[in-house]
N, C-alpha and C positions, 0 to 999 in steps of 0.2 A: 554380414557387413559389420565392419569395424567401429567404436565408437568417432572415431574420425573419419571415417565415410560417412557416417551420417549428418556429422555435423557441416561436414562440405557442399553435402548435398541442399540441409538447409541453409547454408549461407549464399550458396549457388542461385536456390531457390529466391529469396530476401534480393539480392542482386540483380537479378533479373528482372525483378516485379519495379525497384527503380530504375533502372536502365529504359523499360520497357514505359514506365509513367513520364520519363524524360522524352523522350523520343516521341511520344505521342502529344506531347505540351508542347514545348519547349519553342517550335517554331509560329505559336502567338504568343508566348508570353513577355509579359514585360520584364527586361533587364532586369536582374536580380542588383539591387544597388550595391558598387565595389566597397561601400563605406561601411553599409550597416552588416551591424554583426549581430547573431542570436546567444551570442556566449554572457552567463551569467544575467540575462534578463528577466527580469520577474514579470508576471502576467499584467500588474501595472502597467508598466513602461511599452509592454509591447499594444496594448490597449491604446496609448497615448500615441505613438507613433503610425497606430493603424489609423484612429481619427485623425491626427494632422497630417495625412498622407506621407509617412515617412516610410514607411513601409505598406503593401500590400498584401494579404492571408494566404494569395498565391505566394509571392517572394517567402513569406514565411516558411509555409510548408517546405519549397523547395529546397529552402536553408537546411531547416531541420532535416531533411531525408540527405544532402550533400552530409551533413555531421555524422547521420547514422551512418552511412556508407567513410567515411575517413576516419572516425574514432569507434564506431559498435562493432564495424565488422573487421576495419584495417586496423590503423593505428595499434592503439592498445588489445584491441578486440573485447570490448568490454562486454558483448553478447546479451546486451539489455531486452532489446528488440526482438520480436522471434516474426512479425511480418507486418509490413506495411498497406495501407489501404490503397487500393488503386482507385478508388474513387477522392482517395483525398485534394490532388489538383482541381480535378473538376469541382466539386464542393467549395474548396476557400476562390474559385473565378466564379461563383455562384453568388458567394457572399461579399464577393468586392464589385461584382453589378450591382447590388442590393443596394450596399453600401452607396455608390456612383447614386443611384437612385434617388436614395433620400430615406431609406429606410434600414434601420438596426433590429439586430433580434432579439438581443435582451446585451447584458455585459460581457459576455465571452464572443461578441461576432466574431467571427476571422479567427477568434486563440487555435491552433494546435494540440491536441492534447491525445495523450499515448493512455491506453484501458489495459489492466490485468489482460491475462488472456483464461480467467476463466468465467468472465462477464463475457456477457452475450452485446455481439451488438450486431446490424441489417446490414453487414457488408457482405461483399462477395468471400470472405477469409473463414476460416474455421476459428469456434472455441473451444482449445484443447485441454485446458487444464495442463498443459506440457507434456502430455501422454500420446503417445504415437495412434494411439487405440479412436481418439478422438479426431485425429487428422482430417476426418470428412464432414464432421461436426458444422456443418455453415447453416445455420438455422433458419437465414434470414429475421430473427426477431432480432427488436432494443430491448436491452435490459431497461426495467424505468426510468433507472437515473440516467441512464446513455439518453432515452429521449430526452428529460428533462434538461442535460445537456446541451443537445441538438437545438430544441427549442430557442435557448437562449444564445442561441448560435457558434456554439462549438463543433469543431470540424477533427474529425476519429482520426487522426493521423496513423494508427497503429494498433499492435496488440504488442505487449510485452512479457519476457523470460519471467517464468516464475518456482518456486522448489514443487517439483510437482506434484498434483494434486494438493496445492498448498499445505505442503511439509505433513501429508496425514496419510501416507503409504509405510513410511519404517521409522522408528524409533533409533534407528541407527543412520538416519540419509546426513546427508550433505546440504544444507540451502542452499538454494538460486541454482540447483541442475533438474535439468529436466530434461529427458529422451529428446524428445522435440528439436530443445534449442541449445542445450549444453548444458557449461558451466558460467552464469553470472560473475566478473568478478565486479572487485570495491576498485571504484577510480583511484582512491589516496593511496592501495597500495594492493596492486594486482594480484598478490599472493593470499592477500586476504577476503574470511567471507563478505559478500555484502548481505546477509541474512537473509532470512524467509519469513513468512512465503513471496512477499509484494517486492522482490527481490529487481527486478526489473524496471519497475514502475521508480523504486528509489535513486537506481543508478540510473536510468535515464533522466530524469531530472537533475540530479547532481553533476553530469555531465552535458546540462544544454542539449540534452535532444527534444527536448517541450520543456515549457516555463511548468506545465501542470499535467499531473499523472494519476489515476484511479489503482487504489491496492486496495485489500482485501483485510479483515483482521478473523479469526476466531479467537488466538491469543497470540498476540506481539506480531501478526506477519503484516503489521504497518508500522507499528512503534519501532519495531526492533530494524528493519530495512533503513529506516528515515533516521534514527541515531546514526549508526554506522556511518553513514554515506551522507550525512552532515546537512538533514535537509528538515524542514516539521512535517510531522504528518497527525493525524487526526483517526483516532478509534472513535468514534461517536457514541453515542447515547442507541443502546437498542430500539431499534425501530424508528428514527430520527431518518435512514434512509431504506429505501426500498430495497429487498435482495431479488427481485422478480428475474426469472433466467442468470441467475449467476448462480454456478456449482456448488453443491453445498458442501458443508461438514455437518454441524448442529444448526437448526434456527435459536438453538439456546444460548446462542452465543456471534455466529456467523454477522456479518457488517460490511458493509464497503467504507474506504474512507479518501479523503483527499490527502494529494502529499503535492508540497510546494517548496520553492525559496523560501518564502517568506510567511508569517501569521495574517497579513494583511490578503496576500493572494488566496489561501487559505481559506479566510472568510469568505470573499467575494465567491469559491466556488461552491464551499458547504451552501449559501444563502441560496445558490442555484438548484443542487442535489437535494436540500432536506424538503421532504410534504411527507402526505399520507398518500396511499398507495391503497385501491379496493383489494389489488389480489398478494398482499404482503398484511395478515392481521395484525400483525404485529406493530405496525406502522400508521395504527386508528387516530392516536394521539399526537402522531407528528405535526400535522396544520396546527395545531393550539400552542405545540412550543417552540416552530419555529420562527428564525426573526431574522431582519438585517445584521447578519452577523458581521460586517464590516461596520457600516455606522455604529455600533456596539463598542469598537477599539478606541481605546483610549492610550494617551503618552503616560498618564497616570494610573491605569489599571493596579498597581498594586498597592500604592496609597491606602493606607488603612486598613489593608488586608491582614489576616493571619491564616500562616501557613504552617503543615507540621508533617515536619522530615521523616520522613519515613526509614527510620535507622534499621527497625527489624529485616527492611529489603537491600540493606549493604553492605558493608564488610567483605566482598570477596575480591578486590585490587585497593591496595591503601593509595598508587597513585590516582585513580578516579575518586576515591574517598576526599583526597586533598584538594582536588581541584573543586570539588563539589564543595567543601566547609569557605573555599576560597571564594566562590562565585554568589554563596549564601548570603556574603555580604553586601552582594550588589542588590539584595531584596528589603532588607537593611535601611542601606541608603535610600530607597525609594519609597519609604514610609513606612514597610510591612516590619510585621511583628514575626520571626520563627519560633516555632515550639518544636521540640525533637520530640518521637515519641519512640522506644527503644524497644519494646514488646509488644506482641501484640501474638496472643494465641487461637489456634486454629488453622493457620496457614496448611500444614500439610495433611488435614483430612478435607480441605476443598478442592486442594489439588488432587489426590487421591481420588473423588470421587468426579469431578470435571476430566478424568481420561476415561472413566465408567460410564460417563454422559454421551462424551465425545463416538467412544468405541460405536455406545449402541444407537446413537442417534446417526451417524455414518450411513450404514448397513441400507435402515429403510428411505434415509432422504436422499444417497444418492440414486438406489435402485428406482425411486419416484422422478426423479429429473430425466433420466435416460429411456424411461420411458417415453419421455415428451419430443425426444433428438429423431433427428431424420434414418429414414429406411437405412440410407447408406451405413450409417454408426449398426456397428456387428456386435457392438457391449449392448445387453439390455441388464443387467443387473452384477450387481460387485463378483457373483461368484464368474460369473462370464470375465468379465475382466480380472479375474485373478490367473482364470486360465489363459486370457489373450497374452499377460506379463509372461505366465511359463512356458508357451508359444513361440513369446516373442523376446526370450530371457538374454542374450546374445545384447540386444538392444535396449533394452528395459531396464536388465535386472546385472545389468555388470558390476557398479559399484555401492549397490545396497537392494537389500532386498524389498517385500511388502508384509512384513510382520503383524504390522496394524490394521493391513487389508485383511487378515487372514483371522487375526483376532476379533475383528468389526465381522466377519463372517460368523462365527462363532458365537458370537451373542448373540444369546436369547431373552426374549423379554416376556415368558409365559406370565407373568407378576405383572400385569401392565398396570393397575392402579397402582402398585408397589414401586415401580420404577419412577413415574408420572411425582409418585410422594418425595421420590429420591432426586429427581432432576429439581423439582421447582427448591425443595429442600435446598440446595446445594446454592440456586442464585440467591434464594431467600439469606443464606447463610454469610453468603460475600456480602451484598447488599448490608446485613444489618454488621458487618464489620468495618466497613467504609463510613457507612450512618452514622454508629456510636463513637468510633474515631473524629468525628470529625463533631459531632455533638457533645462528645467529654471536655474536649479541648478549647472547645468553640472557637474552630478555626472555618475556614471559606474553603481551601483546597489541601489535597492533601502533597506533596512534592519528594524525589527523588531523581537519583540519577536514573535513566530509563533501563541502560545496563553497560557494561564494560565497551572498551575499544573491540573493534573488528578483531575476533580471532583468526588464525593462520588456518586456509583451509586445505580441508584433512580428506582425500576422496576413498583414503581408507581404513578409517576410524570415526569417520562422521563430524559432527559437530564437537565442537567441544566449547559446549556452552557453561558459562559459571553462574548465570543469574542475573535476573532483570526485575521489576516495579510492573509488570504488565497483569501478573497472574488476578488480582481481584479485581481487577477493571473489567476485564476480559470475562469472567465468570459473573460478574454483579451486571452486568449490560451496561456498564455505569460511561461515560467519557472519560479520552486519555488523548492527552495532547502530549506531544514532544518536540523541542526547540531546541536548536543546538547549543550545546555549551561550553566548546570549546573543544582543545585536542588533548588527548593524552599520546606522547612521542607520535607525532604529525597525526593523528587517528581520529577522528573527531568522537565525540561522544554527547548524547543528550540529557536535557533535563527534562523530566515528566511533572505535568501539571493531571492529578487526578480530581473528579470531584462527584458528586452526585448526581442523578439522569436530570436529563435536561439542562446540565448547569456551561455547556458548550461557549456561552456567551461572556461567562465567567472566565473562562480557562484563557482563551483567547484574547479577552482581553489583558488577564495578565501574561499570557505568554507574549505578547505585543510589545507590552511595556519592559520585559524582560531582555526581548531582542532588541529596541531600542537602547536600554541599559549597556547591555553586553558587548552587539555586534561581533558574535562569536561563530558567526559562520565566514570558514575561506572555500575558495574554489578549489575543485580534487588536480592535484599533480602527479596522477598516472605514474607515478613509481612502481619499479618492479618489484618493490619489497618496501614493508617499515623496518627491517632490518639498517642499522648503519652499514 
């Protein structure tokens, strides 16, 4: 079967599973209102309109799966989506009884909202990680934060496209493709990547398919997606959320994160996601730091603040350079104080040893997850699935191979206090670079551009990344926010708020005050090219 058969087949699939949700709705539900629209709406506004009865969670959802089906899979075919929940009608007519009742769940009643697809959530749908291998994967578990979701009455609308097995099969891949579901593109300019791994979860939000989307980070595959595609998203503070049933790479690094419109929706859903979790250790100390992180936002967040530019992570496009010294001033104007800081040494033996982390931590947390997956899943361990890819190479392995799978095989960890020295070593080592930066200076956060406009993608060359502000966030467990900051030739690009664990409340609020400043986010216009 062709790489285009397959993908017909899944869109065939996706199609049918709405068609099939309409036709079994459609003749009780209430008129979808001609007036209201879900394009460009923040989770605010649709909050507001669901209490003043302007809308219904039914009408919503409907909306949203009408968009998925005329812009994800016709229109542009932006391939965000890889399957929709067929329990989602039923759920948002569940939650607008409720609602009718007298009763709400918490702040998200009624929202929409689209999950990675390598978090687990109780529906009838598999989670694939984007690997064909996993296609049976229906667990029936919630990932934690999915319940914690649910609870406050959020309704799964989806699973979404992501670089598969979040971009840690080849050093050579392409983001946002994956067997499964394809090629993700970037709404602003279809030729372009919309990065990895949460490559789906970005562009469906950037295109109105959900106000609010769940991605994944271990390094940049929430930052980097939510630049591109012109939207904020959120790396958190390690262990701030739960990772229970969602696929791993490292616990030394691995996170879920929110991605939204807005710093304000943002909050409202981190405040939902962040606790402590018994069967995530990692996560002992999240009850004690976390908070209302929307009451937190301020208009004045940066007011007296000092921030310091992180020069040593720029220089590789002079036009994102310029825009960023341009936009610098708008922190300026709003009280803060900038400090550049133009060196800073060690960056490339963290990096170095954060792919020696990654390799070997792979190997045994994935072969421990798949353990846990149902009979039907025919992978039980990485070497099993190296062979299902050569099995299944036609489909799999057409336009990159699993180098990294094969070298994560190959790691051995006979040293294991030795290694155990070298992992903790390595965040130890991020952490007190973040620390003394920002205690030399004595600054509050640390800021850059989060990394270049959308590159042209390449399905036979790979990525061709030039550098981004994610690497020691990502290795320190530390938070990493990113706000749009405007466009470079129509492309949008972000600005990254980094700071110390826990300081989420920080970041937010100046990224709050930043977007209020700026107002630097437009909606995507689906060009076939950023080319003139």
């Amino acid at each position: 079967m062709t790489r285009v058969s397959v993908f017909l087949v899944q869109l065939t699939v996706i199609t049918a599973v709405i068609m099939a949700v309409a036709a079994c709705t459609r003749s009780d539900a209430r008129p979808i209102k001609a007036n209201y629209s879900v394009e460009d709406k923040s989770l605010a506004t649709l909050r507001d309109d669901l209490v003043a009865g302007r809308v219904t969670s039914r009408q919503l959802v409907e909306l949203y799966l009408e968009r998925i089906r005329t812009i994800d899979q016709g229109g542009p075919e932006l391939r965000s989506v890889l399957m929709v929940n067929p329990r989602a009608v039923d759920e948002a007519t569940r939650l607008d009884s409720e609602r009718t009742g007298g009763r709400t769940r918490g702040p998200l009643h009624g929202i929409p909202i689209l999950v990675k697809d390598n978090i687990e959530t109780a529906d009838p749908i598999a989670t694939t990680a984007g690997s064909l291998a996993l296609e049976k994967n229906i667990t029936g578990r919630d990932a934690t934060i999915i319940s914690r979701l649910r609870e406050a009455g959020a309704v799964i609308l989806g699973k979404t496209n992501l670089s598969e097995w979040a971009n840690f099969r080849s050093a050579h891949s392409t983001s946002g493709w994956s067997a499964v579901g394809g090629l993700t593109r970037n709404p602003y300019a279809l030729d372009r990547t919309a990065c990895g791994s949460s490559s789906g979860s970005a562009v469906a939000v950037a295109a109105s398919l959900a106000a609010v989307a769940v991605g994944t980070e271990t390094d940049g595959s929430v930052t980097c997606p939510a630049a591109v595609n012109g939207i904020v998203g959120l790396k958190p503070t390690l262990g701030l959320l739960s990772r229970r049933y969602i696929v791993p790479i490292s616990s030394m690094q691995d996170t879920a994160g929110p991605m939204t419109h807005s710093v304000a929706d943002l909050a409202a859903v981190l405040s939902v996601m962040a606790g402590s979790d018994d069967n995530d250790p990692a996560t002992k100390d999240a009850d004690a730091h976390r908070t209302d992180y929307l009451a937190a936002l301020s208009a004045d967040g940066l007011s007296n603040k000092r921030l310091g530019v992180m020069r040593f992570s720029m220089g590789y496009l002079p036009a994102l350079d310029a825009l960023f010294d341009q936009v610098v001033g708008q922190f300026t104007a709003s009280g803060a104080e900038v400090v550049s800081i133009d060196k800073f040494e060690g960056m490339d033996q963290i990096d170095k040893t954060e792919q020696t982390v990654l390799l070997t931590d792979f190997r045994s947390e994935l072969n421990a997850y798949l353990a846990t997956t149902p009979q039907a899943v025919n992978v039980r361990t990485l070497q099993d699935l190296i062979g299902f890819n050569k099995a299944n190479s036609t489909r799999e392995l057409s336009y990159f191979g699993q180098d990294l799978f094969e070298r994560s095989e190959e790691t051995a960890t006979h040293d294991q206090v030795g290694y155990a020295k070298l992992r903790e070593g390595n965040r130890q080592a991020a952490r007190n670079a973040i620390d003394s930066l920002l205690r030399e200076h004595n600054l509050d956060v640390l800021i850059a551009p989060t990394l270049g406009p959308a590159w042209t993608t390449d399905l036979v060359n790979g990525d061709h990344f030039t550098g981004s502000a994610t690497m020691l966030a990502a290795v320190a467990g530390y938070p990493h926010l990113t706000v749009p900051m405007g466009q470079v030739r129509g492309l949008p690009v972000g600005m990254s708020f980094i700071g110390p664990a826990w300081s989420e409340s920080t970041l937010l609020a100046m990224g709050h005050a930043f977007e209020l400043k700026t107002h630097a986010a437009r909606p995507p216009v689906y060009k076939s090219s950023a080319e003139p």
